[in-house]
C-alpha positions as a Markdown table, in Angstrom:
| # | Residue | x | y | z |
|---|---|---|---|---|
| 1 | Unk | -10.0 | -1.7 | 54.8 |
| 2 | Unk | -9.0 | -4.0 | 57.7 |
| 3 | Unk | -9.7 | -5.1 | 61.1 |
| 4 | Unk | -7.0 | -5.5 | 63.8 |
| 5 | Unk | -6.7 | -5.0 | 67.4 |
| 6 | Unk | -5.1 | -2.0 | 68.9 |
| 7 | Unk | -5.1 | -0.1 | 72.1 |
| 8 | Unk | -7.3 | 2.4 | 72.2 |
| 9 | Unk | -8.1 | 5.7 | 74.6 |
| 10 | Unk | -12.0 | 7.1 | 73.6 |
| 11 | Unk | -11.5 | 9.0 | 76.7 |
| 12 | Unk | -8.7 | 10.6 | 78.8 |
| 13 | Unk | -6.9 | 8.0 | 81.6 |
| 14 | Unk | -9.5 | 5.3 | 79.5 |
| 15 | Unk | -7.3 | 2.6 | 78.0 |
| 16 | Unk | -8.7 | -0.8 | 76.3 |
| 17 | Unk | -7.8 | -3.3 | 73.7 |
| 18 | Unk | -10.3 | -3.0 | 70.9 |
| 19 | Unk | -11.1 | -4.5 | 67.6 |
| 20 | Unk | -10.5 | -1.2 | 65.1 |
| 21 | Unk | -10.8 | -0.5 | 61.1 |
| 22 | Unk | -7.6 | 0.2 | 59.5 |
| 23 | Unk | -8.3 | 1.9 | 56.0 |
| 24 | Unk | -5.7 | 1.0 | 53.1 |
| 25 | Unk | -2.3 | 3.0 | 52.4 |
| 26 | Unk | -2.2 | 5.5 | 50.1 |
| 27 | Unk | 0.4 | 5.7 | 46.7 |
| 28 | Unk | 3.1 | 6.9 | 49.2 |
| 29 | Unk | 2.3 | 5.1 | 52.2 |
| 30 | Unk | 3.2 | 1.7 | 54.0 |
| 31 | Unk | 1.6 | -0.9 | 56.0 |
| 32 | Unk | 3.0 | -2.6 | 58.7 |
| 33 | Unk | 2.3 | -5.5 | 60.3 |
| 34 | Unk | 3.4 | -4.5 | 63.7 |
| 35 | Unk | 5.7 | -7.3 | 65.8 |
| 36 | Unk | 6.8 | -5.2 | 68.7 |
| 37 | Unk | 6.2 | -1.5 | 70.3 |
| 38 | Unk | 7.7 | 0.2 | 73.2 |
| 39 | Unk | 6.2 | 1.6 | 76.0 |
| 40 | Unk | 6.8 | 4.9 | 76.6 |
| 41 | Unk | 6.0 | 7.9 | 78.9 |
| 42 | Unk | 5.1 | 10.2 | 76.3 |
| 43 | Unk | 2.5 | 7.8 | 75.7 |
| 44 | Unk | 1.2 | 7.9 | 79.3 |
| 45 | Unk | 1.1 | 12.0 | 78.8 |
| 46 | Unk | -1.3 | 11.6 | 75.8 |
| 47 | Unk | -3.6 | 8.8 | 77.9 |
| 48 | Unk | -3.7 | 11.8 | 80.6 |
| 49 | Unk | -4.1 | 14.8 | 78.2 |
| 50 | Unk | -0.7 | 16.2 | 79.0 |
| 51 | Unk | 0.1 | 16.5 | 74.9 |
| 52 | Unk | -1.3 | 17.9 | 72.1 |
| 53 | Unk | -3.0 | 14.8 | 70.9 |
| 54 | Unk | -6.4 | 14.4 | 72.6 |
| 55 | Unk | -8.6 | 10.9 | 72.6 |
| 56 | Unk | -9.8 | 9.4 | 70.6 |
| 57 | Unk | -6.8 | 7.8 | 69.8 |
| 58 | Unk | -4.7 | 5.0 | 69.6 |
| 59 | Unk | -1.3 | 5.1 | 71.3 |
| 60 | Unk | 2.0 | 4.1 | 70.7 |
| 61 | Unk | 5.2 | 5.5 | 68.6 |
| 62 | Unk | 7.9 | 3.3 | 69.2 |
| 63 | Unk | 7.4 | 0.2 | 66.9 |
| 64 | Unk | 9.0 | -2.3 | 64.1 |
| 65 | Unk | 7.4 | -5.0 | 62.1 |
| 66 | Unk | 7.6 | -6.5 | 58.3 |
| 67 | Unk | 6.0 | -4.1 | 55.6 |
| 68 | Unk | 2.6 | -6.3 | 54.0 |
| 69 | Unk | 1.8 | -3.9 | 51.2 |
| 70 | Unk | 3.1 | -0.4 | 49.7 |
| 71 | Unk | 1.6 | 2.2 | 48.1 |
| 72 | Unk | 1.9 | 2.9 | 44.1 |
| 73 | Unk | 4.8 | 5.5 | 44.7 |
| 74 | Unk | 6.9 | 3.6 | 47.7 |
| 75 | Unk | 10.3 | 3.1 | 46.3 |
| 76 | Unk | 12.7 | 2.8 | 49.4 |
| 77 | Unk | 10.8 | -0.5 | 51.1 |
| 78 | Unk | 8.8 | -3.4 | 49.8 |
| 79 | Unk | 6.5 | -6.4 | 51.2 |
| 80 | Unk | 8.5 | -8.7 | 53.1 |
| 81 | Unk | 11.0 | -5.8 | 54.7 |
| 82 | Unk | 11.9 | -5.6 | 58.2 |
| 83 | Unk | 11.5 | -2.1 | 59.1 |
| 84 | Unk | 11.7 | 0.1 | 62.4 |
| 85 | Unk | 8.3 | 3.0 | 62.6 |
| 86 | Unk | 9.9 | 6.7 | 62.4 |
| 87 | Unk | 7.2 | 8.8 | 63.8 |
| 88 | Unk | 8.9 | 11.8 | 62.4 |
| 89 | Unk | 8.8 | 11.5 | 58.5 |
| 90 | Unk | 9.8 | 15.0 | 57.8 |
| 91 | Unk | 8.5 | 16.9 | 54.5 |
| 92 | Unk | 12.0 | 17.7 | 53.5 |
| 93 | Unk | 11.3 | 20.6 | 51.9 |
| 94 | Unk | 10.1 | 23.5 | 54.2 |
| 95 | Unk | 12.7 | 25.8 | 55.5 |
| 96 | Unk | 13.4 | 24.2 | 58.9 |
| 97 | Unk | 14.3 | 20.8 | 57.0 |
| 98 | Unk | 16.2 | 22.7 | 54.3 |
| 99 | Unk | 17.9 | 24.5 | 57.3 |
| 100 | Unk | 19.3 | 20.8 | 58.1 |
| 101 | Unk | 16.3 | 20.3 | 61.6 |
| 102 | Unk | 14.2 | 17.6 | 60.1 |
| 103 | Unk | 13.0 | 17.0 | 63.4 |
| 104 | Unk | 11.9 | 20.3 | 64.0 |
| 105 | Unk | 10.0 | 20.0 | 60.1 |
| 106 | Unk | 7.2 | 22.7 | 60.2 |
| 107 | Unk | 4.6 | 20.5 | 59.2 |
| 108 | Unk | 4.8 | 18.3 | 62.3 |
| 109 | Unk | 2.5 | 20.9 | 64.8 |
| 110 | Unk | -0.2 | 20.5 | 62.4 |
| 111 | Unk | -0.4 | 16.5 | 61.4 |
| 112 | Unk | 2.1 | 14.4 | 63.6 |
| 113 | Unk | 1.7 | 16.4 | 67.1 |
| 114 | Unk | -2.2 | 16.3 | 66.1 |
| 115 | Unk | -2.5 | 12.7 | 65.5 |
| 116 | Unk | -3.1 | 12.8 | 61.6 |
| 117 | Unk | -0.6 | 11.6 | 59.1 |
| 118 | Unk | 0.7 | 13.7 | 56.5 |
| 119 | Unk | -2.4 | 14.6 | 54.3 |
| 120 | Unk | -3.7 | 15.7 | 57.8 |
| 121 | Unk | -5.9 | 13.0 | 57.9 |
| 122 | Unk | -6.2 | 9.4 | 59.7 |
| 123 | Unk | -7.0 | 6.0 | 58.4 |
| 124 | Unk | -8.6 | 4.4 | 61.9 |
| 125 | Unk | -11.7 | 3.8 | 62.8 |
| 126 | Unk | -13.6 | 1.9 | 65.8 |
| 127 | Unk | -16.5 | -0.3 | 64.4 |
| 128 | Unk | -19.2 | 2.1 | 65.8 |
| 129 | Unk | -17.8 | 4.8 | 63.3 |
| 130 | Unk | -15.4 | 7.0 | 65.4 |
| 131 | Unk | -12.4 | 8.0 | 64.0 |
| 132 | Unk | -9.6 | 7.5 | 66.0 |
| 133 | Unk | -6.1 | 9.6 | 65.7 |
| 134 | Unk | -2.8 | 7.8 | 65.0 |
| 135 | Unk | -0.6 | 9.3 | 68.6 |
| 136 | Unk | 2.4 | 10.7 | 66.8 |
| 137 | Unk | 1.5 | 9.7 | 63.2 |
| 138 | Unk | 2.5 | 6.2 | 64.2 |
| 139 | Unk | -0.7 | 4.4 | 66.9 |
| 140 | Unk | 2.1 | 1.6 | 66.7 |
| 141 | Unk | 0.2 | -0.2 | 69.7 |
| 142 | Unk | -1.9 | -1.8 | 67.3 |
| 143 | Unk | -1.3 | -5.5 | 65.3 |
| 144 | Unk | -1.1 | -3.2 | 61.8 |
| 145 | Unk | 0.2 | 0.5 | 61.0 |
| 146 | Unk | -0.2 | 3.0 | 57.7 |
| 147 | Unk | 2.5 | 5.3 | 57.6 |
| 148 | Unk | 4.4 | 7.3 | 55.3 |
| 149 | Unk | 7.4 | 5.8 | 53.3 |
| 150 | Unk | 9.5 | 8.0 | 55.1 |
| 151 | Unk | 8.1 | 6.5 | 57.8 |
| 152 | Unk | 9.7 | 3.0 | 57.5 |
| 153 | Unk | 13.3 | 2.3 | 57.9 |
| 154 | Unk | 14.8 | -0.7 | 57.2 |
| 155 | Unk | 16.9 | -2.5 | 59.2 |
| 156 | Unk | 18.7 | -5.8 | 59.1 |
| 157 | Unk | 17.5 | -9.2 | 59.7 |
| 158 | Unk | 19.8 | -9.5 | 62.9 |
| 159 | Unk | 18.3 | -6.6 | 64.6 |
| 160 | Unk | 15.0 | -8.4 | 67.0 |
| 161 | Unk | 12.1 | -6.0 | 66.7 |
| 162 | Unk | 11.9 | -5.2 | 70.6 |
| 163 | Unk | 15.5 | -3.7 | 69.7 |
| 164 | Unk | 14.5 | -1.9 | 66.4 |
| 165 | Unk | 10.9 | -0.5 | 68.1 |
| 166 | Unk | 12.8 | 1.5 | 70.7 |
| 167 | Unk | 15.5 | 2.5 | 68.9 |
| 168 | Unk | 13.0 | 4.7 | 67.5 |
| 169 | Unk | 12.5 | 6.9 | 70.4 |
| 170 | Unk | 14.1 | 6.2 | 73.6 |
| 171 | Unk | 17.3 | 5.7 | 71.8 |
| 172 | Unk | 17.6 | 8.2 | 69.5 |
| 173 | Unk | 16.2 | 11.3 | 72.2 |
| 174 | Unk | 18.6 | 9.6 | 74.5 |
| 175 | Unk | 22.0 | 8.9 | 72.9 |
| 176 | Unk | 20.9 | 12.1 | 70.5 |
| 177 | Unk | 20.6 | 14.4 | 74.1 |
| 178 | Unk | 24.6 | 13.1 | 74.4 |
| 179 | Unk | 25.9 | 13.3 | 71.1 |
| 180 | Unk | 23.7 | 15.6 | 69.1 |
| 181 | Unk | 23.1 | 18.4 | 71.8 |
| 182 | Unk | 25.5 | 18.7 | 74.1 |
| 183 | Unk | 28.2 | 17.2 | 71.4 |
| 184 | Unk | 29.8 | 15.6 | 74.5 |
| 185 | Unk | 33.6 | 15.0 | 74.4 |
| 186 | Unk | 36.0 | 12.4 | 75.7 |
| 187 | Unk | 36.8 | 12.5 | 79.4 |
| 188 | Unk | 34.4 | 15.4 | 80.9 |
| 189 | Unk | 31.8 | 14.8 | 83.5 |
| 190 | Unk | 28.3 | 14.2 | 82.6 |
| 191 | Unk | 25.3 | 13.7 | 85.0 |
| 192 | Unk | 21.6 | 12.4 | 84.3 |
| 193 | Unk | 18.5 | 13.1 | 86.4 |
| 194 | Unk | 15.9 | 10.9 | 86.0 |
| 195 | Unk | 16.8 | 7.0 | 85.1 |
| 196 | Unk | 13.4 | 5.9 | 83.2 |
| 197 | Unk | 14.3 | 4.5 | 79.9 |
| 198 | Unk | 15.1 | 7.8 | 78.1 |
| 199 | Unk | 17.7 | 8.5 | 81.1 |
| 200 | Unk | 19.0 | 5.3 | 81.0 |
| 201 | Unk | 19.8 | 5.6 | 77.4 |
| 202 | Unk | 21.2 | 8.7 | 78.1 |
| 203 | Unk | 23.9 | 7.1 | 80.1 |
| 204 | Unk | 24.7 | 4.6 | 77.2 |
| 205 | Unk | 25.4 | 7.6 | 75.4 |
| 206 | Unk | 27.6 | 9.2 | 77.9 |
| 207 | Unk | 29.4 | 5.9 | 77.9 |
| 208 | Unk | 29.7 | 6.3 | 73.8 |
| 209 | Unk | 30.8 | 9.5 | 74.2 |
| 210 | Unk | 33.7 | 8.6 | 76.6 |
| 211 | Unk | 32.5 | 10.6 | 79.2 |
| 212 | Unk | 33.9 | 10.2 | 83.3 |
| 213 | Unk | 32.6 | 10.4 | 85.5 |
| 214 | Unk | 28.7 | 9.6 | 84.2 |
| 215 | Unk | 26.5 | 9.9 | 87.8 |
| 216 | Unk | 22.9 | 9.0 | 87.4 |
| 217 | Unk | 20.3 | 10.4 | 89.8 |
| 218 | Unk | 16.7 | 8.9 | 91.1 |
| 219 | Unk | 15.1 | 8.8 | 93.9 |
| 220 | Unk | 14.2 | 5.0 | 92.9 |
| 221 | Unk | 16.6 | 2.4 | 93.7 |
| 222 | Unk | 15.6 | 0.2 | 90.9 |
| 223 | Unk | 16.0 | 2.7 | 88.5 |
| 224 | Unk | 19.9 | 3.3 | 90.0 |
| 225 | Unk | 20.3 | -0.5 | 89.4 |
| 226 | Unk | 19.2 | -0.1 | 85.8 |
| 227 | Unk | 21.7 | 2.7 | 85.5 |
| 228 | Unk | 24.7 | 1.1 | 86.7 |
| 229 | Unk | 24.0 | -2.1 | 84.6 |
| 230 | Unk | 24.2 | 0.9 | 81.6 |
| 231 | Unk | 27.6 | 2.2 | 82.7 |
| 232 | Unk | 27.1 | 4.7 | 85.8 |
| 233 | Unk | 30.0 | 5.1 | 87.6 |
| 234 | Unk | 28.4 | 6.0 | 90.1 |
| 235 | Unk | 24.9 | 6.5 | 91.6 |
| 236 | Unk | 23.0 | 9.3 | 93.7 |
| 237 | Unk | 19.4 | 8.9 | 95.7 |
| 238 | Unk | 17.7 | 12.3 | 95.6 |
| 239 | Unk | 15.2 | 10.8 | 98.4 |
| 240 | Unk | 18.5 | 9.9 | 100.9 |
| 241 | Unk | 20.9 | 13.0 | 100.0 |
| 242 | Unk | 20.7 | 17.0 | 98.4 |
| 243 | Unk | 21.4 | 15.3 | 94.9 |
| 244 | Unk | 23.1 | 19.1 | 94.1 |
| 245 | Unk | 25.4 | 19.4 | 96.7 |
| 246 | Unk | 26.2 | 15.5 | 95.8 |
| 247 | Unk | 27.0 | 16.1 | 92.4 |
| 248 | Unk | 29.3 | 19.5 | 93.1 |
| 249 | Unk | 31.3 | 17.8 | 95.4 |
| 250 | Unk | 31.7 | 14.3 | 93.1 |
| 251 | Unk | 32.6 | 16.9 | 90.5 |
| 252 | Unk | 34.9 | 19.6 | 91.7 |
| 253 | Unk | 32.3 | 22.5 | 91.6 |
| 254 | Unk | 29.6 | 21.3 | 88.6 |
| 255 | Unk | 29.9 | 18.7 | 86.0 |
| 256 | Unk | 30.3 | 19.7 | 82.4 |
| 257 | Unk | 26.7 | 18.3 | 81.2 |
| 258 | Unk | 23.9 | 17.3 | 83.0 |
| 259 | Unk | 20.7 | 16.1 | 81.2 |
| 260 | Unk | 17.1 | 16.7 | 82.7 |
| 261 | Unk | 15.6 | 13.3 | 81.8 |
| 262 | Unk | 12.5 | 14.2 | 83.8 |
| 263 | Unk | 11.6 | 18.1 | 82.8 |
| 264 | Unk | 10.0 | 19.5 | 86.1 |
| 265 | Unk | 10.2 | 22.7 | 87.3 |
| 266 | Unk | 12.3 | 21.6 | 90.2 |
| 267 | Unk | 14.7 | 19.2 | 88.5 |
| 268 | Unk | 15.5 | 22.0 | 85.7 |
| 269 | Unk | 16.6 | 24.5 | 88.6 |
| 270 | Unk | 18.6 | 21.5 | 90.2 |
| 271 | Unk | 19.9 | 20.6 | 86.6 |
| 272 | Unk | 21.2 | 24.4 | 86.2 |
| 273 | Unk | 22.8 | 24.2 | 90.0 |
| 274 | Unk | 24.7 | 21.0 | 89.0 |
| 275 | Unk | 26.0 | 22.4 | 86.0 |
| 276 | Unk | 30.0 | 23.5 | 86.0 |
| 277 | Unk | 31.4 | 26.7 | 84.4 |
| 278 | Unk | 30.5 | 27.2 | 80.4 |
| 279 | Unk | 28.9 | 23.4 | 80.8 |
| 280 | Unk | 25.7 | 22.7 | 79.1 |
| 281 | Unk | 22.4 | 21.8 | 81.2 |
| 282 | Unk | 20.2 | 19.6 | 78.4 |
| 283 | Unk | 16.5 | 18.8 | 78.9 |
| 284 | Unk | 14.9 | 16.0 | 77.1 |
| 285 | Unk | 11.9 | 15.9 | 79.6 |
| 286 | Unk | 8.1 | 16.7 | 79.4 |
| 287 | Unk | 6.9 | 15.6 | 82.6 |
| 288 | Unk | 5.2 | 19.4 | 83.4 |
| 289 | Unk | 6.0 | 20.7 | 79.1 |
| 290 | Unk | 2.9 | 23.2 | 80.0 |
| 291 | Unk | 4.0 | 24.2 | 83.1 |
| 292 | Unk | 6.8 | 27.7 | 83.5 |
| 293 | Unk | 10.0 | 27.2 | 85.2 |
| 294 | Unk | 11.5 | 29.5 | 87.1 |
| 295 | Unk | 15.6 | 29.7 | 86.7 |
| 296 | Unk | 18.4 | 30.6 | 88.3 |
| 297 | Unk | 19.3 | 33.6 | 85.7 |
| 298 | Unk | 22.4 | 34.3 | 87.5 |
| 299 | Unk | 24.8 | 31.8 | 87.5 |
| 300 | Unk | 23.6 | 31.1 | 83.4 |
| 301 | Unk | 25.0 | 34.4 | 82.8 |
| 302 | Unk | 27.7 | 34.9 | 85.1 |
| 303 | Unk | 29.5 | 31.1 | 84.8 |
| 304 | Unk | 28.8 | 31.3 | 81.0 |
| 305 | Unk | 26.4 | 28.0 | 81.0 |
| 306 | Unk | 24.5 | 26.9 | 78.0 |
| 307 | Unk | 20.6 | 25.4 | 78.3 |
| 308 | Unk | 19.6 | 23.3 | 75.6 |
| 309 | Unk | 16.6 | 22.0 | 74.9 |
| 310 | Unk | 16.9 | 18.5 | 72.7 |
| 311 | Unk | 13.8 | 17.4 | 70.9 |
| 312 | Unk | 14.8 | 13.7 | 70.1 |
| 313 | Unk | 17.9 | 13.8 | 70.3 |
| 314 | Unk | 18.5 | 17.1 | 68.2 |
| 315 | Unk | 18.4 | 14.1 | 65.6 |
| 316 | Unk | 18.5 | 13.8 | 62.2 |
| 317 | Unk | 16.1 | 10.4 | 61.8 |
| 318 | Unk | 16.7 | 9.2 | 58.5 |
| 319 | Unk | 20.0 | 9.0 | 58.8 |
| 320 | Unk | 20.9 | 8.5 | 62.9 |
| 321 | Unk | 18.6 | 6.0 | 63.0 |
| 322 | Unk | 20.5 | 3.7 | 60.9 |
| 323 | Unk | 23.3 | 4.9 | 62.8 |
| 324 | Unk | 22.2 | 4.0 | 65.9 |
| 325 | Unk | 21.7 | 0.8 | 64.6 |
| 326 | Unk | 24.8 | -0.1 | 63.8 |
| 327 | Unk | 26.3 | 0.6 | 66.9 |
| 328 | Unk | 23.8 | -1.7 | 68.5 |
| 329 | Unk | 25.3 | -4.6 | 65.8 |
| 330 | Unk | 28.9 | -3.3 | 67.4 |
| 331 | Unk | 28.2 | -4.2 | 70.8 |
| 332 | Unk | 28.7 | -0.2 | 71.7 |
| 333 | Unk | 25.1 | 0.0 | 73.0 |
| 334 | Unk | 23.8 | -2.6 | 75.3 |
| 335 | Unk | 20.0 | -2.5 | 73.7 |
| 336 | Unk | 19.4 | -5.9 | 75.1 |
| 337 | Unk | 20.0 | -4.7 | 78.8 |
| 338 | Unk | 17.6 | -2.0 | 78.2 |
| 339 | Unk | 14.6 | -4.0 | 77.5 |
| 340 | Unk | 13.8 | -5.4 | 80.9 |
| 341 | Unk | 9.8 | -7.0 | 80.3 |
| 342 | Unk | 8.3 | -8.2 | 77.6 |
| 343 | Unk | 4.1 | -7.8 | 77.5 |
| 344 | Unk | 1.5 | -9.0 | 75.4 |
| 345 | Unk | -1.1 | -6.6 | 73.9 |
| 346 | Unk | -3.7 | -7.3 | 76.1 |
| 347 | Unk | -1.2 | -6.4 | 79.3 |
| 348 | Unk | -1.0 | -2.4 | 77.9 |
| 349 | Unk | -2.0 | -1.3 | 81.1 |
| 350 | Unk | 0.1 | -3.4 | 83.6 |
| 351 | Unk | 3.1 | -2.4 | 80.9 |
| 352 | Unk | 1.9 | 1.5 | 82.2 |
| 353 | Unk | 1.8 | 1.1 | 85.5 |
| 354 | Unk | 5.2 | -1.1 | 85.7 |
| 355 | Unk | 7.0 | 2.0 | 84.0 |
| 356 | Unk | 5.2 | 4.2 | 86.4 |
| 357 | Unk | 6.4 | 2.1 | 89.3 |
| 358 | Unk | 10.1 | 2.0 | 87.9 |
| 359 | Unk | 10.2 | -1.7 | 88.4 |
| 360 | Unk | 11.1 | -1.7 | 84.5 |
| 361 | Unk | 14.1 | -0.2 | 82.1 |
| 362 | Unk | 12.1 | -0.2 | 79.3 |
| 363 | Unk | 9.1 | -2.4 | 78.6 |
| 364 | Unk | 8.3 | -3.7 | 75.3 |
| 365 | Unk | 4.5 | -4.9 | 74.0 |
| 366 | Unk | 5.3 | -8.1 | 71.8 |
| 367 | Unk | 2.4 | -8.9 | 69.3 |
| 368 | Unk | 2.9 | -11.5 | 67.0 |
């Protein structure tokens, strides 16, 4: 057992910095000293209670670091390897992995989307005697991790750990939403609603995909800035214009893919609007996951269009994740642009409310 500082939520919308017990990893697990972890909105959900993990818990998911010490049975990383955190280390062996969907793996509703790591259980605990859950079988918010082997990815030593950490999320539901979902092709139209960090990546993945025009829509000018910097040909202002009527015009009647970045009620019916004949309409967004959504059932049916839903990407993590890095290392995604603010552990909360302002791409906690 250690100690190491981590952030921690005891209660909903409670968020501190607090010295915690970190137990040892098990014969297949790793421990990670953690150098850098995004900050994501899927974190903010859990801090509010909008997920399935509850408090007590400590937060974070995207994350990289060196590996300090592996279990008995580790075989594919060892102490002194630079790794990126994959919070879905699938079991590999029940029918939805067999099936090729390791993302989807049928253990995940019961240990990762719960907080516990594999065994179902967790190895943190505050000093009073609470134990805390690991937020998607990661808590990468923290100066130390335990995760499964499948949990750890290496990656190579000229990859900088604010890179590798959101690669592991943002990156891969992003780029995956492009590639992996809507299997996007070379010179159709492709439109993305919401520009937070998993939109923005979205656009670099329209870009990788060839796609023209890609048209990103906010109702936040900084975020449209962010966009453009990404590769947006060109921008729309939901606040200043009907963003739909926008788009059909720019687009000669509906573009082939548009990609719900934000997952509300209302920009899922503008999503479906905005989509052309036999195009795809792709949601990677949980801003209201419990809420229903009413559709427009007709034109679905009657222009032939697909909606998709893409859980991270549609991806495949032990191998698109190496993948994705390697076209970071070939200059055909712009990580570096991405990651707009750098925090220290202790500035968790202004990192929160910086994302929730849109004054940032992506912000990164650096802790080393």
């Amino acid at each position: 057992m250690m100690k190491m500082r981590a952030a921690v939520a005891r209660e909903l919308n409670q968020l501190a910095v607090e010295t915690v017990e970190l137990d040892s990893p098990k014969d297949d697990e790793v421990l990670v000293r953690i150098r850098a972890a995004g900050v994501c909105h899927s974190d903010l959900h859990t801090l509010r209670g909008e997920l399935r993990a509850r408090p007590p818990i400590v937060l974070g998911h995207e994350g990289a670091g060196i590996v300090e010490q592996v279990g008995a049975s580790v075989t594919s990383v060892k102490p002194g390897d630079r790794v990126m955190i994959n919070w879905l280390p699938s079991c590999g062996v029940c029918k939805t992995c067999l099936d090729d969907h390791p993302s989807l793996c049928e253990t995940f509703p019961g240990t990762v989307f719960q907080g516990l790591l594999r065994d179902g259980s967790s190895r943190l605990h505050t000093e009073d005697g609470l134990t805390l859950k690991h937020f998607l079988s990661a808590a990468t918010m923290a100066e130390y991790v335990v995760v499964p082997q499948a949990g750890a990815i290496p990656v190579p030593d000229d990859v900088p750990f604010d890179v590798a950490a959101v690669i592991g999320c943002a990156v891969m539901t992003g780029v995956g939403a492009v590639i992996n979902t809507a299997q996007a092709r070379p010179g159709r139209s492709a439109v993305i609603i919401g520009c937070g960090g998993v939109g923005l990546c979205i656009v670099m993945g329209a870009v990788l995909a060839g796609c023209h025009p890609i048209i990103a829509v906010d109702v936040l000018e900084s975020k449209l800035n962010f966009a453009r910097e990404m590769g947006a040909t060109h921008t729309i202002n939901g606040k200043e214009v009907d963003a739909v009527k926008e788009i059909l015009k720019m687009t000669g009647g509906g573009a082939d893919y548009v990609f719900d970045s934000v997952g509300m009620p209302m920009t899922m019916e503008q999503a479906v609007r905005a989509t052309g004949n036999y195009g795809a309409t792709v949601v990677t967004g949980m801003h209201d996951v419990l809420q229903p959504v009413p559709l427009p059932v007709g034109p679905i049916i009657f222009q032939n269009k697909r909606f998709l839903g893409s859980f991270v990407g549609s991806s495949k993590p032990q191998t698109d994740l190496p993948r994705l890095v390697e076209l970071y290392r070939g200059g055909r995604l712009p990580l570096d642009k991405l990651i707009s603010k750098h925090y220290t552990l202790d500035d968790v909360n202004t990192a929160f409310d910086d994302m929730v302002a849109g004054s940032v791409a992506r912000g990164v906690l650096m802790l080393d």
